[in-house]
Every structure is written in structure tokens, then in C-alpha cells.
C-alpha positions in Angstrom: -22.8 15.5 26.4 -24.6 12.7 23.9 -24.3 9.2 24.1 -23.8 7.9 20.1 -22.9 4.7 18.8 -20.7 5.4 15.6 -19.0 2.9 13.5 -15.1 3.6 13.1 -11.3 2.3 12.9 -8.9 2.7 16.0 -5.9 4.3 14.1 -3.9 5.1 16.8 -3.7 4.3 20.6 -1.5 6.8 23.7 -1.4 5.6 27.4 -2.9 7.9 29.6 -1.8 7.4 33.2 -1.5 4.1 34.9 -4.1 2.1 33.8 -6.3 4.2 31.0 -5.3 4.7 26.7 -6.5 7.5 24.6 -8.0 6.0 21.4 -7.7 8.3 17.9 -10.9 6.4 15.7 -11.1 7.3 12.8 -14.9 7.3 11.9 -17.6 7.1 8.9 -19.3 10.3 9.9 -17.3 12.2 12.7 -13.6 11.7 11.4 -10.8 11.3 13.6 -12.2 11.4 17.0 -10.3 10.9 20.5 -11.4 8.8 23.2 -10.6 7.8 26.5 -10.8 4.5 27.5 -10.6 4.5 31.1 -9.4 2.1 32.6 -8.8 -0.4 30.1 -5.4 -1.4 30.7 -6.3 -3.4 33.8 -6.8 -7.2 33.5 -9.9 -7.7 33.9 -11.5 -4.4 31.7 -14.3 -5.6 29.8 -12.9 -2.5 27.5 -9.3 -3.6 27.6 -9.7 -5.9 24.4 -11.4 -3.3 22.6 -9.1 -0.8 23.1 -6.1 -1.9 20.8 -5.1 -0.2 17.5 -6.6 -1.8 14.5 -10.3 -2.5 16.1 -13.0 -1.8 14.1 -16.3 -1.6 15.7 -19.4 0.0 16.8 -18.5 2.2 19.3 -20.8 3.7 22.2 -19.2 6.8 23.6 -20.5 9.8 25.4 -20.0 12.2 22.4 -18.0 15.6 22.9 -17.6 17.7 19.9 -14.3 18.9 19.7 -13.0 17.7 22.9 -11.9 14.2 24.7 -14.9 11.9 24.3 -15.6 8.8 26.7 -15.9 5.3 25.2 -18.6 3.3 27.2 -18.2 0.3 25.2 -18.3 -1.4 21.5 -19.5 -4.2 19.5 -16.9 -5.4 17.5 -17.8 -5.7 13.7 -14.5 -7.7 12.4 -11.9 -9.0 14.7 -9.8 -9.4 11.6 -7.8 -12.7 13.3 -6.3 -13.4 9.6 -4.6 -10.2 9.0 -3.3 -10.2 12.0 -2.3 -13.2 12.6 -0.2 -12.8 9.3 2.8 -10.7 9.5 2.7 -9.6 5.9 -0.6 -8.9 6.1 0.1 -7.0 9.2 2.5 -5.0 7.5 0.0 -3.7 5.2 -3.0 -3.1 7.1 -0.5 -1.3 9.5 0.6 1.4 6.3 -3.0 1.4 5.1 -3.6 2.6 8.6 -1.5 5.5 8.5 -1.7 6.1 5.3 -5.1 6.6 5.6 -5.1 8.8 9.0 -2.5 11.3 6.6 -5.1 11.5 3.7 -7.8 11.6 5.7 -6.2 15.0 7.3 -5.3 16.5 4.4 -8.9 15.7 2.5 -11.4 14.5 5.2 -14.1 13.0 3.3 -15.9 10.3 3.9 -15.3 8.2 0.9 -11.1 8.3 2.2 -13.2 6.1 4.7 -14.9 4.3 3.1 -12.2 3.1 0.3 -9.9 2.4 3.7 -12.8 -0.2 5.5 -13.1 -1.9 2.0 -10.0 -2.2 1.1 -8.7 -4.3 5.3 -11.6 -6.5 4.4 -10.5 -7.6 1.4 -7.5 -8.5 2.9 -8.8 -9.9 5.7 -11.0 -12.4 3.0 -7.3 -13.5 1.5 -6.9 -11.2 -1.3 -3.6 -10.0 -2.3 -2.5 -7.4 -0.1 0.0 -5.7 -2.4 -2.5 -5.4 -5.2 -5.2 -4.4 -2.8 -3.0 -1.8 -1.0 -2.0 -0.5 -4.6 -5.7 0.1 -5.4 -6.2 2.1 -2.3 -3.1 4.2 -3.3 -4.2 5.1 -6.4 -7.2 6.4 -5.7 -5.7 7.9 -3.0 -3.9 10.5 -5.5 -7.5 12.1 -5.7 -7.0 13.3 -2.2 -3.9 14.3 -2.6 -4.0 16.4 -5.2 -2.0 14.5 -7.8 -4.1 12.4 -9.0 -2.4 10.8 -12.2 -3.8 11.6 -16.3 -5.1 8.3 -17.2 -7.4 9.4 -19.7 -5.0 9.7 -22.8 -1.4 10.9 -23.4 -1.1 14.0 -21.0 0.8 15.8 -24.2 -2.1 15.1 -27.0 -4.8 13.2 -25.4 -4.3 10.0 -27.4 -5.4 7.0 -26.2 -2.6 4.9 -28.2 -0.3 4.7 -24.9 2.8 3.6 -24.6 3.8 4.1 -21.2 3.3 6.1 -17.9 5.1 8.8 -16.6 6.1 9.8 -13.0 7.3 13.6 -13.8 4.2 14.5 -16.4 1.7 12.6 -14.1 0.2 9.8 -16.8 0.0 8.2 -19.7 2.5 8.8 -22.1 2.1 8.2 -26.9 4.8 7.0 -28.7 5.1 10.4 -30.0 5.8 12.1 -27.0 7.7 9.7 -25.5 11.3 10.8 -24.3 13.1 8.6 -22.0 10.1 7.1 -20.0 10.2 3.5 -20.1 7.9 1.0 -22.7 5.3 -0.5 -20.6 3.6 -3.7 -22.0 0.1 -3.2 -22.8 -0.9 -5.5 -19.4 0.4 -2.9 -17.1 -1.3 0.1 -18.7 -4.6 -1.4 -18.8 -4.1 -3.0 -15.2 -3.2 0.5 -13.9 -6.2 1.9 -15.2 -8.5 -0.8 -14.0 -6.9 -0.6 -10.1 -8.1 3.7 -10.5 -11.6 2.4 -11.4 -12.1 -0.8 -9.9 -14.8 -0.4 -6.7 -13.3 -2.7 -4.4 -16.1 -3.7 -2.8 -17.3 -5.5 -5.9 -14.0 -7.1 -6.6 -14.2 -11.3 -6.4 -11.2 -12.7 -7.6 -7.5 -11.0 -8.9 -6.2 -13.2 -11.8 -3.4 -10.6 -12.2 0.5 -11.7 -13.5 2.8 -11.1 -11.3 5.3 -9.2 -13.3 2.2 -6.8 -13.6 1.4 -6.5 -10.1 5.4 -5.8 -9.6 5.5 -2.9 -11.7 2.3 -1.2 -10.8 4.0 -1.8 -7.4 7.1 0.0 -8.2 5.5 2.7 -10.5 3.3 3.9 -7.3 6.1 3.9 -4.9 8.4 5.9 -6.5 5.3 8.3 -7.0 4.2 8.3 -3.5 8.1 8.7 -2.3 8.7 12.3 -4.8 5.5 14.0 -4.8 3.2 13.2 -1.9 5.6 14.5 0.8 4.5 11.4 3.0 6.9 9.8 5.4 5.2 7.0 6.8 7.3 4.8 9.8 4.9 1.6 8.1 6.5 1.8 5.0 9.8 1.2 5.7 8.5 -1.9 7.8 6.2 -2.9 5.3 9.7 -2.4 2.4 11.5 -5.0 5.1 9.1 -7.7 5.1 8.8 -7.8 1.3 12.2 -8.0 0.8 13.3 -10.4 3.4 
């Protein structure tokens, strides 16, 4: 057994017996490791408050390839107090959470990681969650495997688009247009941009919100027919935007 300090996400959280939790972090260079946290669902636990879902520290654990590791203790890089004390923006870091933790296990690379930590601070720092959380799903087609043609038509390769289609995966000419609807030159530009946009480097969104809508839209009727990903955070996330 090693003692390692290892930055990472909590993703997910189980209580284990009366007074312990079982941590799932998802981390820069080890993946999704689990964790006990012994005893830190006793009052006075100096590990109790760094033990919750959605913590996002340095962790010090004694380090168990493969098996149960043993958190010792962590220094807290962002306590993220605006997210959540916001329940929209609690909605969305909670479906970037599991979104990420199902990409993650389908491609586990550390740039899934990486895009994921960028994205909750952005978030944190008061920039639009839908528009951030759109970016992330985007790119998040990458790891998926259906990534979407935004290079040219997918028919002819023309760059002279005139809109985007779920069932042939991109952008769509006039010319091979069939019944796919006319996008306004905004959104298929904007679209492109989120795909290629590092998010790190983003410091203001000056976006329409008719745009944002329908990039919105586009991507969840996407995400809904051909990633196969049934995420409980979505529906919540669907209710507090519509109420």
C-alpha cells in the first residue's frame, strides 16, 4: 500500500455501515477510484465535510490499485459555494456529473477529465450553464463514438450549409437537403464554435438566446436517440428549466 495525493472529483457517494461512505472520485490520472472514508459520518469528522458528492480536491489516500483505497484526508481546491448554492446551477453540475462518470466508462481518457473540471468552473465563475453544459456535450460525441460531421455537408463536403442533421450526423447543402429544417446562419456557426471552443480560454458568451435554444434542442434530441444514455439528472435538470 502507497500513500498518494491525487487531484479528482467525488462523483458518487454509498454509506457503508453506521458511520463510514464509500467515495467513487473520479481522478486526472487514476480514473474512477473508490474510497473509504471511515468514519466520516460522525459529527465531529474532520473528513465528514470532505466526503460529500461534488468535492473537488487534493486527496491523500493510502493507494490500492484495483481495490478499496483509504482516504486519509484532502485539501479542498474549489468549494464551489455558487453552484451550489444555485439550484439551476445545481441541476447542471449534477448531469455534468453523471454524464461525465458514463463517458468516462465508455472512453476513459484523461482529456473526458479534463473538459469535465473546466467546464464546473466556468459555471462556478457565472457563466451560462446551458451553453457551457452544451459545449461539454458536444465534445463529448468524440467519446462516444458519434461525434457529429461538421466539416462540410456529410453528402458532398460543401461548406455552403444549410442546416444540421440528427439522422446523417452533420451539416447538411441546400442540395441535399430533404426535410431537415433551415437553420439560420448564427446557429451553424455557433455550433461549430461550441465543438472547437477550449473552454478554458473562454472570457465572455455574447450568444442570442434564440441560438443558445436551438443548439440546446438540437443536442438533446441527439443525446436522447443515439447515445443510449439514461441519466436520472436529466430529467431533473428538464424540470427546473421548464418550471
Amino acid at each position: 500500500m502507497e500513500i498518494i495525493s491525487i487531484e479528482g472529483f467525488v462523483v458518487y457517494t454509498l454509506s457503508y455501515g453506521e458511520n463510514s461512505k464509500i467515495l467513487h472520485i473520479l481522478t486526472k490520472e487514476k480514473g474512477i477510484i473508490s474510497v473509504i472514508s471511515k468514519g466520516c459520518l460522525r459529527e465531529k469528522s474532520k473528513l465528514r465535510v470532505i466526503s460529500s458528492v461534488f468535492t473537488y480536491a487534493i486527496f491523500h489516500i493510502k493507494y490500492k490499485e484495483g481495490k478499496l483505497s483509504t482516504l486519509i484526508s484532502a485539501d479542498v481546491i474549489d468549494y464551489l459555494i455558487n453552484t451550489k448554492s444555485d439550484i439551476e446551477k445545481i441541476g447542471y453540475l449534477s448531469y455534468l456529473t453523471e454524464l461525465t462518470k458514463n463517458v468516462y466508462k465508455q472512453s476513459p481518457e484523461e482529456e473526458v477529465y479534463k473538459i469535465f473540471i473546466s467546464a464546473i468552473l466556468k459555471i462556478e465563475a457565472n457563466f451560462n450553464p446551458k451553453v457551457i453544459t452544451n459545449i461539454v456535450e458536444l465534445k463529448f460525441l468524440d467519446y462516444l463514438g458519434i461525434s457529429l460531421n461538421l466539416d462540410g455537408c456529410v453528402e458532398c463536403a460543401s461548406t455552403s450549409v444549410v442546416s444540421l442533421s440528427h439522422t446523417k450526423g452533420g451539416y447538411i447543402c441546400s442540395k441535399h437537403r430533404t426535410n431537415e429544417p433551415l437553420y439560420d446562419a448564427a446557429f451553424l456557426k455557433m455550433i461549430k464554435a461550441y465543438y472547437f471552443v477550449d473552454i478554458n480560454k473562454i472570457t465572455e458568451l455574447n450568444l442570442k438566446t434564440n441560438v443558445i435554444n436551438q443548439i440546446d434542442s438540437f443536442l438533446n434530441i441527439y443525446y436522447k436517440e443515439y447515445t443510449g444514455l439514461y441519466l436520472k439528472s436529466k430529467n431533473f435538470l428538464n424540470n427546473i428549466k421548464s418550471s
